[in-house]
Structures are given as C-alpha cells and as structure tokens.
KOLKE-869629 format. One line per field, with one value per residue: residue number from 1; residue in one letter; x negated, y negated, z of N, C-alpha, C, CB in turn. Coordinates in pm, whole numbers, plus 50000, padded with zeros to 5 digits. Last residue first. Glycine has a CB too. Layout:
N
n [NUM|...]
res [A|...]
n.xx [X|...]
n.yy [Y|...]
n.zz [Z|...]
ca.xx [X|...]
ca.yy [Y|...]
ca.zz [Z|...]
c.xx [X|...]
c.yy [Y|...]
c.zz [Z|...]
cb.xx [X|...]
cb.yy [Y|...]
cb.zz [Z|...]
END
This chain:
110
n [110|109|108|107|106|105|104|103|102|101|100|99|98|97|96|95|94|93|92|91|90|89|88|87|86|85|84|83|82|81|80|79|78|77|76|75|74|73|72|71|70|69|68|67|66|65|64|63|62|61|60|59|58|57|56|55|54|53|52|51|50|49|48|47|46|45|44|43|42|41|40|39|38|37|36|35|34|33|32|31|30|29|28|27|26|25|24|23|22|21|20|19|18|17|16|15|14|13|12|11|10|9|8|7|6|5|4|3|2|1]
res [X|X|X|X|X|X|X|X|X|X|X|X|X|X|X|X|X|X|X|X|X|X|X|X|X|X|X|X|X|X|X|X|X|X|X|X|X|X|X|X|X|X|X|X|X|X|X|X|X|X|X|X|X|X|X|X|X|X|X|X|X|X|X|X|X|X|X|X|X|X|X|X|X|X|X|X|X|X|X|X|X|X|X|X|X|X|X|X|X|X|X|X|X|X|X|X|X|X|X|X|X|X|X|X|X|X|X|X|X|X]
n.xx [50288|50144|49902|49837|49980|49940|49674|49555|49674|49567|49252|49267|49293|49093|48893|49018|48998|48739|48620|48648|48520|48290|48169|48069|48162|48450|48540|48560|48714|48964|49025|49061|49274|49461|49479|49583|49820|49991|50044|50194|50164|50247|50650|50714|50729|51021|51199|51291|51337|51060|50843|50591|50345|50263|50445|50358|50088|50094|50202|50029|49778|49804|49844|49611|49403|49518|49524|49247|49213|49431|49313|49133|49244|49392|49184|49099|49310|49212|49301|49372|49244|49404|49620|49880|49919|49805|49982|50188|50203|50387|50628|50695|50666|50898|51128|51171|51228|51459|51613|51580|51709|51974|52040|52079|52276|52492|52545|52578|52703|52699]
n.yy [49276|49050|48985|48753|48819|49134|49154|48950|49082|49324|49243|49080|49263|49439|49276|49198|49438|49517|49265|49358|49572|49773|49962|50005|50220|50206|50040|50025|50211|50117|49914|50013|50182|49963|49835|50062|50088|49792|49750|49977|50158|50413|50452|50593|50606|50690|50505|50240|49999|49946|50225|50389|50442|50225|50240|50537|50485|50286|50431|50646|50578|50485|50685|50822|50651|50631|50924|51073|51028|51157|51412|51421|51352|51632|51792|51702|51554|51244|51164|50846|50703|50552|50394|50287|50032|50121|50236|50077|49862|49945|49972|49780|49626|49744|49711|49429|49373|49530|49390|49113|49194|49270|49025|48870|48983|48957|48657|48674|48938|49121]
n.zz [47661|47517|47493|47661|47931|47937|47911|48115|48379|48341|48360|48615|48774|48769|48896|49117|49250|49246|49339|49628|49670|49509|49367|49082|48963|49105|49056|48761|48742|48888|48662|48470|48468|48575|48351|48184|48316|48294|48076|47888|47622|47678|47696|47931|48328|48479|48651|48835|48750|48653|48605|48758|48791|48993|49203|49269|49359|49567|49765|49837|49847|50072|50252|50195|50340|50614|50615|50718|50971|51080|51030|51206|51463|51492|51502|51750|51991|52197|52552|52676|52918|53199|53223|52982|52819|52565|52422|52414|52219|52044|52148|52306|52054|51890|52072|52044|51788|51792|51913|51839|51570|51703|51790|51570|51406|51573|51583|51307|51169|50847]
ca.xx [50249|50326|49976|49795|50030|50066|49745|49523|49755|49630|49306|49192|49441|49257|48917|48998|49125|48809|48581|48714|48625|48355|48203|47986|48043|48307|48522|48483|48606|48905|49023|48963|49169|49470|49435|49443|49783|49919|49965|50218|50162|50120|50500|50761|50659|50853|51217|51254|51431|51131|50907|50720|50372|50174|50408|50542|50127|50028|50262|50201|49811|49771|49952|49765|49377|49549|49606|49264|49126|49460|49419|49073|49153|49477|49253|48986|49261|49310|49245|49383|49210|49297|49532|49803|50007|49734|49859|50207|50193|50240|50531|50697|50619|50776|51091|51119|51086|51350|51613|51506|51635|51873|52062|51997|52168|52433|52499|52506|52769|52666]
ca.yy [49425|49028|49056|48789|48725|49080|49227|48926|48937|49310|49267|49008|49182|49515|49300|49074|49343|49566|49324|49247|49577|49667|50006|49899|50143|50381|50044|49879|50219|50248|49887|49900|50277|50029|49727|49993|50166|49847|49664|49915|50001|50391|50438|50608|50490|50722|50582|50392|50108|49873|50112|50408|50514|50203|50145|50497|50585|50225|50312|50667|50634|50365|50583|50859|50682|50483|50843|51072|50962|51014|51407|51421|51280|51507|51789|51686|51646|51314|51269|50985|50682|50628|50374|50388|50028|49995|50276|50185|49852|49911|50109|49883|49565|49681|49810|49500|49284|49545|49509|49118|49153|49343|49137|48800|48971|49093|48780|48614|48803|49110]
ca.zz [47686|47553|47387|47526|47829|47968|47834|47963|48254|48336|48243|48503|48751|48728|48711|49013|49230|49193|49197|49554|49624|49561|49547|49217|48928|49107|49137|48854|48654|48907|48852|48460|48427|48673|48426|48151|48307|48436|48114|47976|47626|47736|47646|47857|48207|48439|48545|48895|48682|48736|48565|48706|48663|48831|49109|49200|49248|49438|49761|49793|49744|49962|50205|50133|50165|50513|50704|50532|50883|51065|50962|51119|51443|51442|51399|51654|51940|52097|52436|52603|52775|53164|53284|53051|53007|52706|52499|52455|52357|52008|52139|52342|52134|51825|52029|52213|51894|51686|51961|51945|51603|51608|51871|51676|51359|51560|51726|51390|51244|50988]
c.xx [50391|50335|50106|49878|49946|50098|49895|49655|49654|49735|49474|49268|49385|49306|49035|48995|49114|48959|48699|48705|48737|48450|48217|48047|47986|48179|48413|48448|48535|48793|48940|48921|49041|49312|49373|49425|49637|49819|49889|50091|50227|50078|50345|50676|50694|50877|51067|51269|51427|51250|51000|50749|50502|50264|50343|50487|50252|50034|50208|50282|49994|49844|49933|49850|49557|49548|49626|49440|49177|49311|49417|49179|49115|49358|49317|49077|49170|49208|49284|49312|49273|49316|49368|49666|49919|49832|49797|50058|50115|50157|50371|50609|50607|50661|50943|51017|51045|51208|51463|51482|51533|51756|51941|51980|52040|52322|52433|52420|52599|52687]
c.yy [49345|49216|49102|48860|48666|48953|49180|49049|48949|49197|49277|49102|49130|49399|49386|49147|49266|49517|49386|49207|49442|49622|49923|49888|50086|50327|50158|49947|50123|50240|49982|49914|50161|50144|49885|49903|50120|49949|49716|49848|49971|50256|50416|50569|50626|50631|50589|50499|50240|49939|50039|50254|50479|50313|50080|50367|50533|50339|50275|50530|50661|50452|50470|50760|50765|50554|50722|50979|50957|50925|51245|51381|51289|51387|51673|51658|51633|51425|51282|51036|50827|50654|50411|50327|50188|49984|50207|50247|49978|49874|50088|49984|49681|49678|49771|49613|49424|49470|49530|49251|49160|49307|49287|48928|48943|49096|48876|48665|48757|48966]
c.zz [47814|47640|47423|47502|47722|47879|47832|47879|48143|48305|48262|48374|48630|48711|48675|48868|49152|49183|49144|49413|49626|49512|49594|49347|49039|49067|49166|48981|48699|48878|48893|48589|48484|48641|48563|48229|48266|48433|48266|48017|47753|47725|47713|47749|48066|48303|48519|48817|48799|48789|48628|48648|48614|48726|48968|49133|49191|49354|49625|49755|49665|49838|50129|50145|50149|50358|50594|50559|50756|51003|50987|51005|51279|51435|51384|51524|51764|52027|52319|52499|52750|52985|53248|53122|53036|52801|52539|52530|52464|52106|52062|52332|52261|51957|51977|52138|52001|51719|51881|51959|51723|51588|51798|51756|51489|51495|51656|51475|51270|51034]
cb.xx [50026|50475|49904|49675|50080|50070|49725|49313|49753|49608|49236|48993|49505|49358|48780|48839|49170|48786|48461|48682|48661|48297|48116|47978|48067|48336|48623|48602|48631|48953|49177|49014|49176|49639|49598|49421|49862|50017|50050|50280|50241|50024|50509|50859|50410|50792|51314|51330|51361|51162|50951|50830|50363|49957|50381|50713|50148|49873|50233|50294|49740|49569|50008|49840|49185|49393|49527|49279|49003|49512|49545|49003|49051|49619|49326|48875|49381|49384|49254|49491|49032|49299|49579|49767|50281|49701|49783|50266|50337|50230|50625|50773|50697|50818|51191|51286|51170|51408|51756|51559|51676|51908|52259|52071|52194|52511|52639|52565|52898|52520]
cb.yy [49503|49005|49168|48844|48623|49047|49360|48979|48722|49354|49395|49022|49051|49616|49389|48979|49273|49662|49434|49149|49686|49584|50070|49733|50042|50544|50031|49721|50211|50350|49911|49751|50329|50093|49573|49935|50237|49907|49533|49987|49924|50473|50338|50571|50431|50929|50526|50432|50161|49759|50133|50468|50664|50272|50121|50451|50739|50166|50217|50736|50745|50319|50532|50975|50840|50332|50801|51316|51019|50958|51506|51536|51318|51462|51883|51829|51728|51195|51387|50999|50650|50772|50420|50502|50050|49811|50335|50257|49835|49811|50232|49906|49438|49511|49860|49602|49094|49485|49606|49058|49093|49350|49168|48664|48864|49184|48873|48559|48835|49155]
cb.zz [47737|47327|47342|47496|47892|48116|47874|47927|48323|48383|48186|48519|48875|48847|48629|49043|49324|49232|49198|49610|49682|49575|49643|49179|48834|48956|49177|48898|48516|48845|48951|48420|48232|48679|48473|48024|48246|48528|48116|48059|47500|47682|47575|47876|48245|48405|48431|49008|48505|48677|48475|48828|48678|48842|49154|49350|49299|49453|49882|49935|49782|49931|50302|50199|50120|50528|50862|50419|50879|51229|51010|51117|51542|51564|51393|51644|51953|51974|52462|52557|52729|53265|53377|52945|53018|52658|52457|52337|52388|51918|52035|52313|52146|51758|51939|52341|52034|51548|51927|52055|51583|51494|51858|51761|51254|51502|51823|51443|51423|51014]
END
C-alpha cells in the first residue's frame, strides 16, 4: 500500500469507529432493548474471554493442539482457576498463573 492509501484507510476506519460508537448518543430518546438480547450480551464478555484464552492455552504457536502436558500454561492455567474459586480475586489470579508459569518456563526450561 502507498501512503495515501494508508492515510485514507485510516481516517475511513476513524470515521467509521466514531460513527458507530457514536451512534447512540445522536438519538434523542433511549432505546428499548429486548430482555433476550439483554440477557445474551450479559454472558457477551464471559465468551469472548473464553474464545480468546481457550486457542491460547491448548494450542501451540503452530496452531496445532498441545501434544504433551509439559507445557507451562496448562499448570499455570489449573493454578489461575484454583486461586480464583478460592478467593474471587482477580489480581491473584494473574499473579499466581504467571508466578507459576515462569517458574516452569525458566526453572525447568518447560
């Protein structure tokens, strides 16, 4: 791509952005939203955590399923879980998944 077309994509990609995040504050009055779709954009963030941090922990760089169970993620990831059902926090739970995960990484080369 030239320049221009980078600069052009860009802004196209501003407006757009800005358009539709926009969108419901140029209305006047507050829209309705139906119960179902209220209930569906509650379970909304928990699936897309889930679709983004599943491929990452099972697969390998490759986009090939993990192959042995010596990966470093899989016990950082049982640790994370197991912190988190204990005490329902969740900066705990980032610190002790990563906490074991480099100990397994550069202790035992995992």
């Amino acid at each position: 791509m030239s320049t221009i077309e980078t600069v052009v994509a860009l802004l196209g990609l501003a407006v757009i952005t800005v358009v539709t995040r926009s969108f419901f504050f140029i209305s006047e009055r507050e829209w309705p939203i139906p119960e179902w779709l209220r209930e569906g954009l509650r379970h909304a963030p928990l699936a897309a955590l889930a679709a983004i941090i599943a491929p990452s922990v099972l697969m390998n760089a490759e986009g090939q399923w993990l192959q042995t169970w010596q990966d470093a993620r899989l016990p950082a990831v049982a640790v994370a879980v197991a912190w988190f059902l204990w005490r329902r926090d969740l900066l705990g739970t980032i610190l002790s998944g990563t906490a074991v995960m480099m100990t397994l990484r550069i202790g035992l080369g995992w």
